[in-house]
C-alpha positions in Angstrom: -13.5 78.6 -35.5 -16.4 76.9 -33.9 -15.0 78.3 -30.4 -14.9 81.8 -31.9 -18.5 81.3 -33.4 -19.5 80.8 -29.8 -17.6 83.6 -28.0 -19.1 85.8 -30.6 -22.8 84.9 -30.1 -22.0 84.6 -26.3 -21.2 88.7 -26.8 -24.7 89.3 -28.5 -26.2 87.3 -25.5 -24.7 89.6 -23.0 -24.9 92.8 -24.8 -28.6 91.9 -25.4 -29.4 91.6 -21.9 -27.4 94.7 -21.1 -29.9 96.2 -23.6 -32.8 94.9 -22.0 -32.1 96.9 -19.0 -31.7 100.1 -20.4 -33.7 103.3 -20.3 -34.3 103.7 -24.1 -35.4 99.3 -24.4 -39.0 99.3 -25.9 -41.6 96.7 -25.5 -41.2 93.7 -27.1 -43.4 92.6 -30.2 -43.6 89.1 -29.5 -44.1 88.7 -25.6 -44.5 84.7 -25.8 -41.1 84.0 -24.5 -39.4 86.4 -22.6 -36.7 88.6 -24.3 -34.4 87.7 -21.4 -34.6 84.2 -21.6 -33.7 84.1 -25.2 -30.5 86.4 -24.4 -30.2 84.2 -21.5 -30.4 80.8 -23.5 -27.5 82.1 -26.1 -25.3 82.7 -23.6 -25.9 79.2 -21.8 -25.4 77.4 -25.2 -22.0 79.1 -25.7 -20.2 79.8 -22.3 -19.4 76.2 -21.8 -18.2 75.8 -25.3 -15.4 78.4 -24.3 -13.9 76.0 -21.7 -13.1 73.4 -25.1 -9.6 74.4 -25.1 -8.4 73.7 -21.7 -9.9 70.2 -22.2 -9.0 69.6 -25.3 -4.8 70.2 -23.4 -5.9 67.8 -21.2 -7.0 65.0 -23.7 -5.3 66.0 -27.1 -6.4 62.7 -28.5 -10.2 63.5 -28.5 -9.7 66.4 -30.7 -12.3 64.4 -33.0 -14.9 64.7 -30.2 -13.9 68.6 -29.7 -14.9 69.1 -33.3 -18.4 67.4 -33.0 -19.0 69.3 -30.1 -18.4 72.5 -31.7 -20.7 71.3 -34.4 -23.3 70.4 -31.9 -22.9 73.5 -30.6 -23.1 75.6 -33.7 -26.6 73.6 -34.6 -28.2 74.6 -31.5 -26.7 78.3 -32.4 -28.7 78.0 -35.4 -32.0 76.7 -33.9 -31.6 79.7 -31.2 -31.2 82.2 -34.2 -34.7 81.6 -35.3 -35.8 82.2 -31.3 -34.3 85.9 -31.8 -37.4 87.2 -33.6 -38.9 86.8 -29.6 -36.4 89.6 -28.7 -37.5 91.9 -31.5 -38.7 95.5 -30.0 -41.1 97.4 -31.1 -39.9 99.8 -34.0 -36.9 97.7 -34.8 -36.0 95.0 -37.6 -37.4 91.0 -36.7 -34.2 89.2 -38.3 -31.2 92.0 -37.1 -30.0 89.6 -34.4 -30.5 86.1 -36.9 -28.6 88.0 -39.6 -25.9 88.5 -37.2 -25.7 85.1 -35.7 -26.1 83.4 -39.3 -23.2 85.7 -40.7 -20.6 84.5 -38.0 -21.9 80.6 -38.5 -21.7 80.5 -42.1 -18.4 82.5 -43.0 -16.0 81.6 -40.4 -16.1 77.6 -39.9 -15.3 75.0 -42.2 -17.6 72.5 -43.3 -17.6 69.2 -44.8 -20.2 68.8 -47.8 -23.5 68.8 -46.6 -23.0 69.9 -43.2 -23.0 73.9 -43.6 -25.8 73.5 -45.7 -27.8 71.4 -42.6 -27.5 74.0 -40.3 -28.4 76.7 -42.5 -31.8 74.2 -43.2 -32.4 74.4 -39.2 -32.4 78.0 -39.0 -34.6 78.2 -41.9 -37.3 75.7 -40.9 -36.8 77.5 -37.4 -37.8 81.0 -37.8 -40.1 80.2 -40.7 -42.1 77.8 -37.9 -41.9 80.5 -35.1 -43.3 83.4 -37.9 -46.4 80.7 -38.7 -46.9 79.5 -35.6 -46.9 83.6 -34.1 -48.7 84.7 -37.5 -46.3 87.6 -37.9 -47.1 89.7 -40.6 -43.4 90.0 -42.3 -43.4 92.1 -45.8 -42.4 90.8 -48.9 -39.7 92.3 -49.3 -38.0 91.2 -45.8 -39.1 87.4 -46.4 -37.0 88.2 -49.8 -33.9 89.5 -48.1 -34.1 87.0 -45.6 -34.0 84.2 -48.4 -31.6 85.9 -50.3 -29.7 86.3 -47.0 -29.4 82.0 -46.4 -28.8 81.8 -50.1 -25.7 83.8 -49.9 -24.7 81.7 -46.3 -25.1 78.9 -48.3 -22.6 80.5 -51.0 -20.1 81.6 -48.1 -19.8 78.2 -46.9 -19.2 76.3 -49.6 -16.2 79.0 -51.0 -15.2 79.1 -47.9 -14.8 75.4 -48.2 -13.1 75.5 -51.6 -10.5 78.3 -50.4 -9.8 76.5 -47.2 -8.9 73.2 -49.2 -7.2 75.9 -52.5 -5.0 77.3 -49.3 -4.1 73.9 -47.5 -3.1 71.8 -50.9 -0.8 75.2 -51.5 0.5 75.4 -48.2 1.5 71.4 -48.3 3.2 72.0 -51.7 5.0 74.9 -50.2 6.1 72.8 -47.0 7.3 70.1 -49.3 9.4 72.3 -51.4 11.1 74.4 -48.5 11.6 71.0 -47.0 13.5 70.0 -50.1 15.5 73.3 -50.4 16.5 73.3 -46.6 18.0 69.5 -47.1 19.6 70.4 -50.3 21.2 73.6 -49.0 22.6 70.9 -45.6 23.5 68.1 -47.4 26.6 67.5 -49.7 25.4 66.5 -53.4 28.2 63.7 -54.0 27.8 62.3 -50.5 24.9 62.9 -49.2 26.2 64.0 -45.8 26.0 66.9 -44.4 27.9 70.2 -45.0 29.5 73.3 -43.3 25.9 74.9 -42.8 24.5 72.2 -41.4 27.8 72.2 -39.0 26.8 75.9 -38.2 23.4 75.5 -37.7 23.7 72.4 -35.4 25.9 73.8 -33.5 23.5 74.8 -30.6 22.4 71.3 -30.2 25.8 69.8 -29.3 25.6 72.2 -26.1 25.8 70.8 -22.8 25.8 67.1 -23.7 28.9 64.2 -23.6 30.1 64.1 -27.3 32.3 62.5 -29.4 34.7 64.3 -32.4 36.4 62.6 -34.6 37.8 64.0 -37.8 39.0 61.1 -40.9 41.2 61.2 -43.5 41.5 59.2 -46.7 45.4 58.4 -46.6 47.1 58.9 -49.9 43.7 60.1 -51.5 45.2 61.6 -54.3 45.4 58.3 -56.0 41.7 58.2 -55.7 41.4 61.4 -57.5 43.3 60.5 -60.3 41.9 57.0 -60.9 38.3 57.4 -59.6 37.4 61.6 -60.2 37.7 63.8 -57.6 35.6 63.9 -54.1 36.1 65.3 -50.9 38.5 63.5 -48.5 38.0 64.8 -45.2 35.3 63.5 -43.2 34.0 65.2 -39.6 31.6 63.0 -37.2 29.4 64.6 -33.9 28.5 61.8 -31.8 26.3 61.9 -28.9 24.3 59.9 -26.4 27.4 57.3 -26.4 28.6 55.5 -23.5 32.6 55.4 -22.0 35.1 54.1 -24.9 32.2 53.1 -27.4 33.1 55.9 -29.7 36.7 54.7 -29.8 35.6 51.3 -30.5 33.8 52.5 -33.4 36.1 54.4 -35.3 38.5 51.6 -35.2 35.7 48.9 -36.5 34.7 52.0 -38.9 38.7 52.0 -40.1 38.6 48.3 -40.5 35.4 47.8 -42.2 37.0 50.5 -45.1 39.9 48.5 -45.4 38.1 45.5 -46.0 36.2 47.1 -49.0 39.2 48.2 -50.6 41.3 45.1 -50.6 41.0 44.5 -54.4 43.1 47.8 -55.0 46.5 47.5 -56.0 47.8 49.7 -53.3 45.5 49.0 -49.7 43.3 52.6 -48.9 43.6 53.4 -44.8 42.2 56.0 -42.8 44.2 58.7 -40.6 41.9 59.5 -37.8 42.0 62.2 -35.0 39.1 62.6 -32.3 38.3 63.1 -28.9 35.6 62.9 -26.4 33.6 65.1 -23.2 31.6 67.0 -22.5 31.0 70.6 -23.9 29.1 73.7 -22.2 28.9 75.7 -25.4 29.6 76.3 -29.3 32.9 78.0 -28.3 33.9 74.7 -26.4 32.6 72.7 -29.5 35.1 74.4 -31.8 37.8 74.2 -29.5 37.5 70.3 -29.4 37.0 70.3 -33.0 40.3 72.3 -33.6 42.0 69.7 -31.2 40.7 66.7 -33.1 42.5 68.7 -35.8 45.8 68.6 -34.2 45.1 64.7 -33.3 44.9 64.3 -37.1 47.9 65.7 -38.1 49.5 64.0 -36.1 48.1 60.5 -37.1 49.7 61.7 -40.5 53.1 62.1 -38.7 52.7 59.0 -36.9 52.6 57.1 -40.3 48.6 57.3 -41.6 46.6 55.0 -40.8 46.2 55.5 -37.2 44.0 56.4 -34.8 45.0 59.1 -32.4 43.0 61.1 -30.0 42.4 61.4 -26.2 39.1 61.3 -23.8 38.3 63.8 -21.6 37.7 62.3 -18.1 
């Protein structure tokens, strides 16, 4: 915002000299400092300021530094607003330009406490000192609108404050429940693993990569059911980043760690498992070997259970 602020005021620099040169520009009322220079000031003050984001790609980390340079930016904005009354022609309103220079630096930044009211102080004390020190006759009713004016800055900045934080503490709550939701609607509620829609979403990030299938089965799991209440018995695994026959090596630790924990049944639970391994272009090459780790399965089943059949693509 503090980058916009300055693009903004860097227009009303250029379009004021642009007016300066034209055939219907009057005298000016204040000739002590050339109308030009002031123009020619605002847009020195804010050119450079445009050039922020290309640093900041360069050096994310000082993005603390970017934002006290916008802020040093936008308090010499604010002493330059009270320099506009120098531009002033004859026939035309003293505080147009500081109006429009104050609206943009009070309504579209946000503040911490204290700080949006400092630099509406600085444009204050600025154009109230250049009126003394010039002894411009202002009427009443102008000095009244320009108060009123910084007293409804003032106001804009500190709602603006209040809605940005109002916005941000219901955005977070909103991230935290659609996080929640979108691992709910993944993850298996008995298990915790994850389910056929997490299969189908993660399917594009299996592409092009060495992988390892495998598909488990809990032999005999009927018995399980009936003793223990039902659960799901059929277990699918997508490996990756896994070097030459460590995947193998796994599954048969992983099948004889699980018969380990079930030695105190009366009857010994094993594990029928198919898998296989290499590489895979696309989803459609994915499904195949998932279909074949099917097949490898089944056949562990035929084979007797508790075996571990597969093959490894080479």
């Amino acid at each position: 915002m503090g980058i916009a602020v300055s693009s903004l005021i860097a227009v009303i620099g250029f379009l004021g000299i642009f007016d300066l040169n034209s055939d219907y520009a009057n005298i000016s009322v204040l000739p002590v400092i050339a109308s030009e220079w002031v123009y020619l000031f605002l847009l020195l003050a804010n050119l450079p300021n445009l050039f922020l984001p290309l640093w900041l790609q360069k050096h994310p980390q000082a993005a603390e530094l970017e934002i006290r340079i916008c802020f040093a930016n936008l308090a010499v904005n604010a002493i330059l607003s009270g320099f506009t009354l120098y531009t002033t022609q004859e026939g035309s309103n003293y505080f147009f330009e500081l109006v429009l220079m104050m609206m943009v630096i009070c309504v579209f930044p946000y503040y911490k406490a204290g700080y949006g009211l400092s630099l509406v102080a600085l444009s204050l004390l600025m154009i109230s000192a250049i009126i003394l020190v010039n002894h411009v006759q202002v009427a009443w009713q102008d000095a009244y609108d320009l108060f009123l004016f910084y007293v409804i800055g003032q106001a804009c900045i500190v709602l603006r404050r209040y809605w940005f934080r109002q916005s941000s503490w219901y955005n977070y709550i909103l991230h935290q429940a659609n996080g929640t939701l979108f691992v709910s609607s993944r993850t298996d509620e008995l298990t915790g693993l994850y389910n056929r829609l997490a299969l189908r979403e993660d399917f594009p990030n299996y592409s092009k990569q060495e992988v390892g299938v495998a598909m488990i089965d809990l032999d005999d799991f009927k018995r399980f059911n009936d003793n223990y209440g039902h659960g799901g018995d059929e277990i699918l695994i997508i490996a990756s980043g896994l070097e030459d026959g460590d995947f193998v090596k796994k599954l048969q630790i992983f099948q004889a760690e699980y018969a380990k924990l079930n030695q105190q049944l009366e009857e010994p639970a094993t594990l029928s498992i198919g898998y296989a391994t290499g590489a895979v272009a696309n989803e459609e090459e994915l499904r195949k070997m998932i279909q074949l780790v099917d097949n490898y399965l089944y056949q562990a089943k035929r084979q007797g259970k508790n075996q571990v059949v597969g093959a490894e693509k080479k």
